[in-house]
Every structure is written in structure tokens, then in C-alpha cells.
C-alpha positions as CSV (number, residue, x, y, z in Angstrom):
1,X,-140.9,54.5,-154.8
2,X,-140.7,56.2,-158.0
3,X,-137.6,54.6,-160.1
4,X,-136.9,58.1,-161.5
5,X,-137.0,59.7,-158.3
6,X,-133.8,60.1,-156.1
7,X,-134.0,58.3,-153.0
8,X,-135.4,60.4,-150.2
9,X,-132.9,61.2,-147.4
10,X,-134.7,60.0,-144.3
11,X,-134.3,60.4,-140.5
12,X,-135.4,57.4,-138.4
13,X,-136.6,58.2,-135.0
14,X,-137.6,55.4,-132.6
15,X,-139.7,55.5,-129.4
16,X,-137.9,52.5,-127.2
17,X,-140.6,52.5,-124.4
18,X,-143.3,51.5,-127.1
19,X,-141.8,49.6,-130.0
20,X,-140.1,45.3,-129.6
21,X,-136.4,45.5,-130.3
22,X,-136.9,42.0,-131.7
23,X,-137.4,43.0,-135.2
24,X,-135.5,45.7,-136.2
25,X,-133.6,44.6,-138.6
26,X,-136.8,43.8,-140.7
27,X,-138.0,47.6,-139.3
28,X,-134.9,49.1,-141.0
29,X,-135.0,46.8,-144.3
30,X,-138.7,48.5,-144.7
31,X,-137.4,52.4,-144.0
32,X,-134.8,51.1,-147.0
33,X,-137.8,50.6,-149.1
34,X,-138.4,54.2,-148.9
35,X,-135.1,56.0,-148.5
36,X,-131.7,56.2,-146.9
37,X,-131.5,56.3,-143.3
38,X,-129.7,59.6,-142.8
39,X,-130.3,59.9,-139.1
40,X,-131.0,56.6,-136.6
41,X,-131.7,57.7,-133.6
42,X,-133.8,56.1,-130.7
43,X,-135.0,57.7,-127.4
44,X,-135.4,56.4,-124.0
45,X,-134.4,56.2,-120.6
46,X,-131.4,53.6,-120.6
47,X,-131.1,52.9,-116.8
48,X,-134.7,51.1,-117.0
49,X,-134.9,47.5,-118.0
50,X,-137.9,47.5,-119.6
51,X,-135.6,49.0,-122.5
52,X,-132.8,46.5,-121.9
53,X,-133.2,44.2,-124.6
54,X,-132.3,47.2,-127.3
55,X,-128.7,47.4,-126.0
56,X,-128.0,44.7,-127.5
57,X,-129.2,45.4,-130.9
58,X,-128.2,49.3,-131.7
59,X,-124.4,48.7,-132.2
60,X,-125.5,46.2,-135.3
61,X,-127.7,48.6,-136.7
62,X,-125.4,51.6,-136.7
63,X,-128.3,53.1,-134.4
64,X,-127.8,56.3,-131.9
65,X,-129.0,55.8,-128.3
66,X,-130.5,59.0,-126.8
67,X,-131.0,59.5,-123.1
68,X,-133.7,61.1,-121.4
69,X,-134.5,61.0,-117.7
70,X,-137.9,60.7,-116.4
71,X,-137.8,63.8,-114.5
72,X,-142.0,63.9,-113.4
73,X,-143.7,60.7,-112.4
74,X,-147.0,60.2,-115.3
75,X,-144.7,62.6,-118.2
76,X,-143.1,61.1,-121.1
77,X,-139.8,63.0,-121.1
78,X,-139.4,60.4,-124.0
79,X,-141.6,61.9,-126.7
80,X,-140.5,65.3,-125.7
81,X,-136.9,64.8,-126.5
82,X,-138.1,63.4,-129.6
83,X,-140.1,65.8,-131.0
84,X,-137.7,68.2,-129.9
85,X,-135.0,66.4,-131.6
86,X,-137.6,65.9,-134.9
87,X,-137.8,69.7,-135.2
88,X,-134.0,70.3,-135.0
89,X,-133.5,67.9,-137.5
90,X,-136.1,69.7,-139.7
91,X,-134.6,73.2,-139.5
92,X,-131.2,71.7,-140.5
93,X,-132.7,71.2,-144.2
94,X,-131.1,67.6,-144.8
95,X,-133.5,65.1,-145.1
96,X,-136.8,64.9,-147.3
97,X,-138.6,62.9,-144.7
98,X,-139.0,61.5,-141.5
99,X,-139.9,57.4,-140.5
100,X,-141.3,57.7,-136.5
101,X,-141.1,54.5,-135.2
102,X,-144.0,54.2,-132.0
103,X,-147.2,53.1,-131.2
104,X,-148.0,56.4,-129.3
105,X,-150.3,58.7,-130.4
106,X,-148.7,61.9,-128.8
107,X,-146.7,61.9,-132.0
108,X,-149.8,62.8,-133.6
109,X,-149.7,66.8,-134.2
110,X,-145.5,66.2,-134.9
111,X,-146.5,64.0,-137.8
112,X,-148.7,66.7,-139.2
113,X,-146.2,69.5,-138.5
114,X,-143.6,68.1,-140.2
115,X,-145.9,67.2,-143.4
116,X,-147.0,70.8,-143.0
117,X,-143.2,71.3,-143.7
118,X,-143.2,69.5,-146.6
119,X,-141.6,66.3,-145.4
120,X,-142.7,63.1,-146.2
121,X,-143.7,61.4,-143.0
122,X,-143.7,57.8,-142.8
123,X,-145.0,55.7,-139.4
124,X,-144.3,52.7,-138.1
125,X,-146.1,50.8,-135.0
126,X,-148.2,47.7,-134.1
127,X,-151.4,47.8,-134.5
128,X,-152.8,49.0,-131.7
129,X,-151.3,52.1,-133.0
130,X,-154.4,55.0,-132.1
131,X,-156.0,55.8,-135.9
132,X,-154.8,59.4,-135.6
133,X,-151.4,58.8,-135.6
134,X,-151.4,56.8,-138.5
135,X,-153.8,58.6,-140.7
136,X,-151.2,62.3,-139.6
137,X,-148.3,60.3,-142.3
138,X,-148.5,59.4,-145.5
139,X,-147.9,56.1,-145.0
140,X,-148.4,53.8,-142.1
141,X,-146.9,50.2,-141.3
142,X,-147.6,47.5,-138.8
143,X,-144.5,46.4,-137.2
144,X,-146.6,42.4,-137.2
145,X,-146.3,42.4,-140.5
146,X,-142.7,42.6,-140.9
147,X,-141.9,39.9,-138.6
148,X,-139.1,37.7,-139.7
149,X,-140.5,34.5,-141.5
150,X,-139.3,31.3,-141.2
151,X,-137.6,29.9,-144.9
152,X,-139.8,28.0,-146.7
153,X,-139.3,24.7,-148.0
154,X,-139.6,23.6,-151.4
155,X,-143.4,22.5,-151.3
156,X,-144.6,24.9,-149.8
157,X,-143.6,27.7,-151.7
158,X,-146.8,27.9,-153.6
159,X,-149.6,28.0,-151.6
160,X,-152.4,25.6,-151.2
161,X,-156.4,26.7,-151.9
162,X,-157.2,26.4,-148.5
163,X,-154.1,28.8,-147.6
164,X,-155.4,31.0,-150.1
165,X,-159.2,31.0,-148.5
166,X,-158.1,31.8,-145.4
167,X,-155.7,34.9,-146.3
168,X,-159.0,36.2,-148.4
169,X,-161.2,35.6,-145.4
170,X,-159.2,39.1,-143.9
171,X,-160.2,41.0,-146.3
172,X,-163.5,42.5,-145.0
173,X,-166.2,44.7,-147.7
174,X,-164.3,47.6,-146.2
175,X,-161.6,46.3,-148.4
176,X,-163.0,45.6,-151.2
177,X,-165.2,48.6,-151.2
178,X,-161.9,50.7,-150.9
179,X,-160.7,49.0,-154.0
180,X,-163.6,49.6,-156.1
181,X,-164.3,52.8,-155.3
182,X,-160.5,53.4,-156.0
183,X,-160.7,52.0,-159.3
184,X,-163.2,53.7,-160.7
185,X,-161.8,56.9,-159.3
186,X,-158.8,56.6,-162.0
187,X,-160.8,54.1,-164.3
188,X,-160.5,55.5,-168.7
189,X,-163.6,55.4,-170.5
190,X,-163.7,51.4,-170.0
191,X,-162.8,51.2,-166.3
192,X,-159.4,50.2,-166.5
193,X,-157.6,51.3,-163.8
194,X,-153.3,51.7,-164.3
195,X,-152.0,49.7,-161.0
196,X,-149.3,51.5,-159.7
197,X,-151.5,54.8,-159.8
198,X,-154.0,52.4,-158.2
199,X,-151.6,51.6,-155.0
200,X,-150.6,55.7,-154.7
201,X,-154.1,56.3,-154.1
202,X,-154.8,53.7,-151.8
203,X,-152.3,54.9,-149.7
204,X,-153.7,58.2,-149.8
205,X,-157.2,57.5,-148.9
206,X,-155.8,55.1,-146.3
207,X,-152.2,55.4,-144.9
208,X,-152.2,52.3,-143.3
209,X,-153.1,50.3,-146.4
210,X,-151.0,47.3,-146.9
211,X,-152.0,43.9,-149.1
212,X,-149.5,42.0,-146.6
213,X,-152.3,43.0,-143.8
214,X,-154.4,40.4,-146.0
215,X,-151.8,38.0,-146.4
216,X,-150.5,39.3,-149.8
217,X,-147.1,40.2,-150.5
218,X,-148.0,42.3,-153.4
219,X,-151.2,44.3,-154.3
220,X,-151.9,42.4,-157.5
221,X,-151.9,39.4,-155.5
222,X,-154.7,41.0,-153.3
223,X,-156.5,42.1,-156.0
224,X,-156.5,38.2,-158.2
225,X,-158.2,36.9,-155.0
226,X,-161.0,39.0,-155.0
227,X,-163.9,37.6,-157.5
228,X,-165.2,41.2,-157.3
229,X,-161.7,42.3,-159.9
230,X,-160.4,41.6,-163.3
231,X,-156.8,41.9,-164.4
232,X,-155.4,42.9,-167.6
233,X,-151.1,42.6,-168.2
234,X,-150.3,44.5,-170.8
235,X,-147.4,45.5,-172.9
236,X,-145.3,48.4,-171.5
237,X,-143.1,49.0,-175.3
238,X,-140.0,48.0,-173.5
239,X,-137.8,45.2,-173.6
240,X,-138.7,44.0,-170.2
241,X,-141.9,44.9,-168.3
242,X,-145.3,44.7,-168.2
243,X,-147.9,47.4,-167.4
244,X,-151.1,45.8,-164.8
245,X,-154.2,47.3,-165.0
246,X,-157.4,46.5,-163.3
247,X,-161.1,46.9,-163.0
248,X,-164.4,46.5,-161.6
249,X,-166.2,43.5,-163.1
């Protein structure tokens, strides 16, 4: 986000029949990436098991259970309370944005509505997650990825060639096609691309985009591993800081 923006006011919404409890504190350190949590709420019906193992994590998170019966064999009383809830929260005018958390694609059109509204809609899912759900918000991130790593030692904190191979092995043409074509849609008159206008339209063309689904903390770290790219660093005119900018070679 934007350093001169305010941080949006966000309500978090999570489906409990079809996201893992088992990393939601990395979940939550993501949504902080994009706002401030406003609203936690997560739906589901609480006398089933299968949604036993979030009990145990909601008090620590400051999250709000919600309960909803399954009235009808085959419905999702679930979603509905959800959307429901989604809309209410809309109307009340205080948040900028909304972070559903679920793999489900019924929340599909709700995404859209509440961009529609003006909201900024970010979703949140594994990656089975149906494309039409994730290309309805802004911005779209795999739960797999966020998975809490084990601390690295020492010597390993750089990592090897071969390390490096395989991470650059994921990323497909597709990819690198989306990059270049990216690039030169911003490129000046010498195809230099600014980075961080670079990442803004990546995101547009593809909500899911994210260099960690390569392996790659950072997108400049994507980008050096392609032989395809060239990097300049230049200086931003400021005491501290640097300004990336990239291009086709």
C-alpha cells in the first residue's frame, strides 16, 4: 500500500467450512498488509466438528464466531449469513474494504457487488479456489503461500543456485509473457518500466498474481531470475531510497 494513503478500514469475513484454521495467524498478518481489521468475523455451524479445530484459535485472534444452522440438507446457510452479514456491514459506511476469506466460489457475484460499491475487495483461499472468485477482487492470495516457515539457520539464509533453478522452474511463459507485456505497457521512450507501477498493474491484469507463488518474496526478486529482464536502481533524490525500474531486454 501506498505510504501516503491512510490505511483502509477493513472487514474480515471468514468461511470456516472451507478455509484450515492452522494458519491464521499468518492469514491475519497478510489482511495487516493491507489495512486494519475493523470487523473479524467467521461463519459456521459450531455444533459440527469438522469446524472444531477453530475454537481453539478465535479467542487469540480477537475473532467473532457466528452461528448458522444448516436448516436444508445440500444449502449452505453458511454463505448466506455471510453475504447477508457483508451487505449490512456495507450500508453501515465504516470500512473501505472487505478481505473474504474462502475457497468457495458462491462468493463470486458478492465480490463484485461490493466493488460495484466502491470497496476494495480483497480474497483469500487455497488454490483450488474457482478462477471467478478470484479474478471478482482486486487482489487474490493463496492461503499455501502464507504458511508458517520454519527459521532459517545461518547458512542457509542465502540461497544456493540449484535452490534458485528450481523456484525459476514455476514460472511458466505465461509468466513471463505477463511481465513483458506489462512492461512495455508502462515502458518511456526507452522501455523502462517504474516497478512499483509495474506490481499495481500486475495485479490488475491478474488478481491472483503473487512472486511468492514462484518462490520469491519480492517481485524484483522474480524479475532478476528471469534472463528475459534487465534491472536498473536508480536514485530517488532522497536521503534513503532507491527507485527500481525494469525492462525488456
Amino acid at each position: 500500500m501506498d505510504s501516503n494513503t491512510k490505511d483502509l478500514r477493513l472487514a474480515v469475513l471468514i468461511d470456516a467450512d472451507n478455509i484450515p484454521y492452522s494458519n491464521i495467524k499468518a492469514m491475519l498478518e497478510e489482511v495487516a498488509k493491507y489495512g486494519i481489521p475493523t470487523f473479524k468475523r467467521i461463519y459456521g455451524d459450531w455444533t459440527k466438528p469438522t469446524v472444531s479445530g477453530w475454537k481453539g484459535v478465535l479467542l487469540d485472534n480477537a475473532i467473532t464466531p457466528i452461528q448458522q444452522y444448516s436448516y436444508t440438507t445440500g444449502k449452505n446457510a453458511t454463505d448466506s449469513a455471510m453475504i447477508i452479514d457483508a451487505m449490512d456491514i456495507l450500508y453501515t459506511g465504516r470500512v473501505d474494504g472487505f478481505c473474504l476469506v474462502s475457497s468457495d466460489s458462491d462468493f463470486t457475484r458478492l465480490a463484485t457487488r461490493l466493488r460495484e460499491a466502491g470497496m476494495k475487495v480483497f480474497g483469500m483461499g487455497e488454490k483450488k479456489t474457482p478462477s471467478a472468485f478470484r479474478a471478482a477482487c482486486d487482489k487474490f492470495i493463496y492461503i499455501e503461500i502464507l504458511a508458517i516457515k520454519e527459521k532459517k539457520s545461518d547458512t542457509s539464509k542465502s540461497r544456493s543456485a540449484k535452490e534458485k533453478q528450481k523456484a525459476i522452474s514455476k514460472a511458466d511463459m505465461d509468466m513471463v509473457d505477463l511481465l513483458a507485456s506489462s512492461i512495455n505497457d508502462i515502458a518511456d521512450e526507452d522501455g523502462w518500466a517504474y516497478l512499483g507501477e509495474l506490481g499495481n498493474l500486475l495485479i490488475k491484469k491478474q488478481p491472483d498474481f503473487d512472486s511468492r507463488n514462484y518462490g520469491f518474496n519480492k517481485l524484483v526478486q522474480l524479475i532478476k531470475s528471469v534472463p528475459d529482464f534487465e534491472i536498473d536502481v536508480r536514485d530517488s533524490g532522497k536521503r534513503s531510497g532507491k527507485l527500481v525500474y525494469v525492462r525488456v531486454k
